[in-house]
LUMDOZA-464947 format. One line per 4 residues: number of its first residue (from 1); their letters; for each residue y, x negated, z negated of C-alpha. Coordinates in Angstrom, 1 decimal, always signed. Example, Ala and Ser with C-alpha at 12.3 -4.5 7.8 and 13.67 -1.06 7.14 Angstrom:
residues 2
1 = AS = -4.5:-12.3:-7.8 ~ -1.1:-13.7:-7.1;
***
This chain:
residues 229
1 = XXXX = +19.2:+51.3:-0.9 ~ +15.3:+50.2:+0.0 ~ +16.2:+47.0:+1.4 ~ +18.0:+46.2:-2.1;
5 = XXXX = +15.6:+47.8:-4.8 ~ +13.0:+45.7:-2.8 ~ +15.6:+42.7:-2.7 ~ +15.7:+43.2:-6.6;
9 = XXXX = +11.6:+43.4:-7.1 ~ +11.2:+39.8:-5.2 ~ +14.5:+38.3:-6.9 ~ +12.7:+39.6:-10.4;
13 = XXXX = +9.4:+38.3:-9.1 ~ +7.5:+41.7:-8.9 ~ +6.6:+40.7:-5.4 ~ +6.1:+36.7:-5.8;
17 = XXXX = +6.2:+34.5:-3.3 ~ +3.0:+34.3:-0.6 ~ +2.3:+37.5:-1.9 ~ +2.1:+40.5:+0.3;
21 = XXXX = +4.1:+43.3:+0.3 ~ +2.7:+47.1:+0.3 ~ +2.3:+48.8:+3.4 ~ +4.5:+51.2:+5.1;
25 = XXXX = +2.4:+53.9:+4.0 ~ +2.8:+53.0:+0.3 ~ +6.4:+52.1:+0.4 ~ +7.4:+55.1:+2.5;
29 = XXXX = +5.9:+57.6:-0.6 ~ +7.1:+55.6:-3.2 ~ +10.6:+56.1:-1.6 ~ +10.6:+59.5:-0.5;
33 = XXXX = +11.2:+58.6:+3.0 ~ +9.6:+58.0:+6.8 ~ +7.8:+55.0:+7.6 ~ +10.7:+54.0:+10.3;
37 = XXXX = +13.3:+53.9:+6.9 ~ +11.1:+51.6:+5.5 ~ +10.3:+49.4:+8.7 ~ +14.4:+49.1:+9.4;
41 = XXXX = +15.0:+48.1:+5.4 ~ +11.8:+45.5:+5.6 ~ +13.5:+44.1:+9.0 ~ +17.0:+43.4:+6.6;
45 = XXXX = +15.1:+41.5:+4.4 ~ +13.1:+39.5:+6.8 ~ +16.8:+38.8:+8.6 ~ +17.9:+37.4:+5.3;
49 = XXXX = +14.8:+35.2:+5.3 ~ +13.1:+36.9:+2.5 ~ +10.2:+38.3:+3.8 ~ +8.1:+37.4:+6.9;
53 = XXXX = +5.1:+38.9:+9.0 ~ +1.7:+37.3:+9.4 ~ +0.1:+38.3:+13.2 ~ -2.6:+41.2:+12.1;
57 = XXXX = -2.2:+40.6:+8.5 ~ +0.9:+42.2:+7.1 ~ +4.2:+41.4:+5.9 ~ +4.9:+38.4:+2.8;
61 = XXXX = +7.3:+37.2:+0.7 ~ +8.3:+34.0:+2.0 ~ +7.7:+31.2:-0.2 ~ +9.5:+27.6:-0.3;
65 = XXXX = +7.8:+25.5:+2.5 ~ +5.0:+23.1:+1.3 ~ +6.3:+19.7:+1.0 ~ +3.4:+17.5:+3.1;
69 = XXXX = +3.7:+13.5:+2.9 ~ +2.9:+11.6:+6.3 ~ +2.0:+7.8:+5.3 ~ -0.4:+5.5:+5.0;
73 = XXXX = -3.1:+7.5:+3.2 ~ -2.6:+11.2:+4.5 ~ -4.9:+13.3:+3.0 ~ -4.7:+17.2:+3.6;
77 = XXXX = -6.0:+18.7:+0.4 ~ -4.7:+15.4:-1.9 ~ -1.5:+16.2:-0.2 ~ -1.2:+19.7:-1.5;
81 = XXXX = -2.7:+19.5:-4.7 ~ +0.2:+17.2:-5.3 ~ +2.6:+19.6:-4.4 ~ +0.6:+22.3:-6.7;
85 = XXXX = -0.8:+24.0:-3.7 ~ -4.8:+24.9:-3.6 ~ -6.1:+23.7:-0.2 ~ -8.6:+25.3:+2.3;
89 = XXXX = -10.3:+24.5:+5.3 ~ -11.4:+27.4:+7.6 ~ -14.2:+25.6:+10.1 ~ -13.7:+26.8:+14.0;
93 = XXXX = -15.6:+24.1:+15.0 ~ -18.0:+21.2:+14.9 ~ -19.2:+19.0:+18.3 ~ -20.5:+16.4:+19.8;
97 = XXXX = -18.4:+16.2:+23.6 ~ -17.8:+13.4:+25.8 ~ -14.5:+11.8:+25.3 ~ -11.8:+12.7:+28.0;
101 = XXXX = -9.1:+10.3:+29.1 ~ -6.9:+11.2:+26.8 ~ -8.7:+11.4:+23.4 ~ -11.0:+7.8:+24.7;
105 = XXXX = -7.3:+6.0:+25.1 ~ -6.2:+7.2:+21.7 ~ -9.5:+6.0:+20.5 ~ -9.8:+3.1:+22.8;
109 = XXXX = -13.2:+3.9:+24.0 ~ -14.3:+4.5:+27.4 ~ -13.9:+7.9:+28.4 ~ -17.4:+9.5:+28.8;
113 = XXXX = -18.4:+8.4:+25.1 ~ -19.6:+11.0:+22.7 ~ -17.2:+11.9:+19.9 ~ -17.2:+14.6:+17.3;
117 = XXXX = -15.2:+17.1:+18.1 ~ -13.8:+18.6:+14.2 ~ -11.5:+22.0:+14.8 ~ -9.4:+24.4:+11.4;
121 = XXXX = -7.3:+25.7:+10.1 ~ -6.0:+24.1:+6.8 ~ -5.2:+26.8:+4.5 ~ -2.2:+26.2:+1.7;
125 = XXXX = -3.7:+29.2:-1.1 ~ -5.2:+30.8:+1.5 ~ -2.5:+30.6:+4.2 ~ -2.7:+29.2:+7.3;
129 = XXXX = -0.7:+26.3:+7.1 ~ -2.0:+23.9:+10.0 ~ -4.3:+24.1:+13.2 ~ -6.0:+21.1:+13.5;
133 = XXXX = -8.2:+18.9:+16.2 ~ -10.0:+15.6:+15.5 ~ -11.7:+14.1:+17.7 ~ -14.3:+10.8:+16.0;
137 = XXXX = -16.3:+8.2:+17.8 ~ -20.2:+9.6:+16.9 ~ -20.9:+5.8:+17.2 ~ -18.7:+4.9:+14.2;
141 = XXXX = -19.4:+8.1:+12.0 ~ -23.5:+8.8:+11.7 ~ -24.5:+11.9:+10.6 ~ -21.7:+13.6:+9.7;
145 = XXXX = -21.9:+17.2:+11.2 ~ -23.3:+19.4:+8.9 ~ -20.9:+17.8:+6.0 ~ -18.1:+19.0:+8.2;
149 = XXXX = -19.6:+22.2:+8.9 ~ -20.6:+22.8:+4.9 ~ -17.4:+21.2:+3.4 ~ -14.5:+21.0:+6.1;
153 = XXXX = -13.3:+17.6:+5.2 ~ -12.3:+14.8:+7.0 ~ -12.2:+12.8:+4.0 ~ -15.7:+13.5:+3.2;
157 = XXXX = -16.9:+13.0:+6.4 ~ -15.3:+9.5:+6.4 ~ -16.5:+8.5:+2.9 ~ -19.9:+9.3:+4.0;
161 = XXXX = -20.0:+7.3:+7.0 ~ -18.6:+4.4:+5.2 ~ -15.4:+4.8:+5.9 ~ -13.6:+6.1:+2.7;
165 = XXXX = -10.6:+3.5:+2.7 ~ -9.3:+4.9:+6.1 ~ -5.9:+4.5:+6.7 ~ -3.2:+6.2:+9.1;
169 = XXXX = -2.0:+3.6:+11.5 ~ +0.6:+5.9:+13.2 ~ +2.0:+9.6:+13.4 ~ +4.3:+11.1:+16.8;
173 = XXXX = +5.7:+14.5:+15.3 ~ +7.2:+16.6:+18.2 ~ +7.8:+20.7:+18.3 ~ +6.6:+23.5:+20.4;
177 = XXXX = +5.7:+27.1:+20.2 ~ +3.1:+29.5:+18.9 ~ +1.0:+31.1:+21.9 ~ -0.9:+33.9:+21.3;
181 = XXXX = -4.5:+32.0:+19.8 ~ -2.6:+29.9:+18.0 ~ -0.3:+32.9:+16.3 ~ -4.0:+34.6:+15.5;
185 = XXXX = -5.3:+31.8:+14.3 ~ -2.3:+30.6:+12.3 ~ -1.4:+34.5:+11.2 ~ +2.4:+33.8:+12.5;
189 = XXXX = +4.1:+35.4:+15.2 ~ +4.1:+34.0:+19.2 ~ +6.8:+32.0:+19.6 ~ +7.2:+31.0:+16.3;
193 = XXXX = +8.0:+27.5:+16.4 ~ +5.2:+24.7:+15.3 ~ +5.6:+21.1:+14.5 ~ +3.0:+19.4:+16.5;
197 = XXXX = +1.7:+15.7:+14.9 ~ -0.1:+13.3:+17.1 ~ -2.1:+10.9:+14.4 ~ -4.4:+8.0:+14.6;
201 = XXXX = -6.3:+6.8:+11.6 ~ -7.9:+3.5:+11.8 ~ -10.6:+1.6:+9.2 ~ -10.0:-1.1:+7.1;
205 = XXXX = -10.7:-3.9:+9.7 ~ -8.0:-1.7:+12.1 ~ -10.5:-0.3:+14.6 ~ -9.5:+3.5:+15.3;
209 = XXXX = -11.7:+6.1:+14.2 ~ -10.1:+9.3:+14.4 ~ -8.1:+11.1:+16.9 ~ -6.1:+14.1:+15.1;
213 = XXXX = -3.2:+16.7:+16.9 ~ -2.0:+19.2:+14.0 ~ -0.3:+22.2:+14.4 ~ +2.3:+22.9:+11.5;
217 = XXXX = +3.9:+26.4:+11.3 ~ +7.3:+25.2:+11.0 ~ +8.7:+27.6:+8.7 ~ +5.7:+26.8:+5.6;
221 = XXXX = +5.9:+22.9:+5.7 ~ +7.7:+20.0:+5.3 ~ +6.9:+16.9:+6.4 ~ +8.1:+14.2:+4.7;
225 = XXXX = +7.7:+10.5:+6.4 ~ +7.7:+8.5:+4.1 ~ +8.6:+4.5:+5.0 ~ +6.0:+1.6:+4.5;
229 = X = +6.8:-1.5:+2.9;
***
């Protein structure tokens, strides 16, 4: 009888989706029962892919995954306003490091270089929707830092340094799982499966200037690849 009166207040759109539901506490008196009743009707409706917990935040209604282009001009927060999403950055992280193996090949550089070193979490109306990592050749990009810091934008960063016209030159999209940093971060559950991009952007003349993994939780995006001419 919960799980339906609450099926009924999402399908009506008392509870819309993204929002969060009440707590135990509040549900459990408005029904007249124990906080166990209402945990085992919550659990149907998660089963039936209506509801869903967010790690140390509470339970949601699930909304319709965002639908995020990948092409030649990717652009977090032009991406979602398109799709009639407000997009967020939440900072972790600004750097300058040396350049590992890894991220100086991607950037073809000589490891040992300095790079900025950008980490956040893109928010999609305030949820996590991606974990990100850039990683910028501090030769190429000036004095960027405290823009990234202040504004949380890669795209500011790059118009600043001269570089507004950046492109994406490639994207390698592969899955994995949530561990437990990257469910706190992302407000998901460990285990829950990501969708992991591996993206290089390059400038107009085609030199690379950014080094970007992304972590996707699978269940709020879609990434749509969209074909070049």
């Amino acid at each position: 009888v919960i799980a339906d009166e609450l099926r009924e207040d999402i399908v009506k759109g008392r509870y819309l989706p993204g929002h969060k539901l009440d707590t135990e506490e509040v549900l459990a008196r408005r029904f007249g029962v124990n906080r166990h009743t209402v945990r085992r009707s919550v659990e149907v409706l998660k089963n039936e892919g209506l509801l869903h917990s967010r790690r140390g935040s509470g339970v949601y209604v699930h909304r319709p995954a965002t639908p995020y282009p990948l092409g030649s001009r990717t652009r977090f927060r032009e991406n979602l306003a398109r799709a009639g999403v407000a997009a967020g950055a939440q900072v972790l992280r600004v750097d300058v490091v040396a350049a590992d193996e890894e991220v100086a090949g991607m950037l073809q550089i000589t490891p040992g270089e300095m790079v900025i070193l950008f980490e956040a979490i893109g928010l999609a109306d305030h949820t996590p929707l991606s974990l990100r990592e850039s990683y910028m050749p501090a030769q190429k990009m000036g004095d960027v830092v405290d823009i990234l810091r202040e504004q949380g934008s890669i795209t500011a960063a790059m118009e600043a340094s001269g570089h507004g016209n950046y492109r994406r030159a490639s994207t390698k999209i592969t899955a994995g799982n949530a561990n437990l940093l990257q469910a706190d971060q992302l407000q998901c559950m460990k285990g829950d499966a990501l969708l992991i991009t591996h993206a290089c952007n390059v400038t107009e003349a085609g030199e690379v200037i950014e080094f970007c993994r992304s972590h996707f939780v699978g269940s709020r995006v879609f990434l749509d690849v969209h074909q070049e001419a």
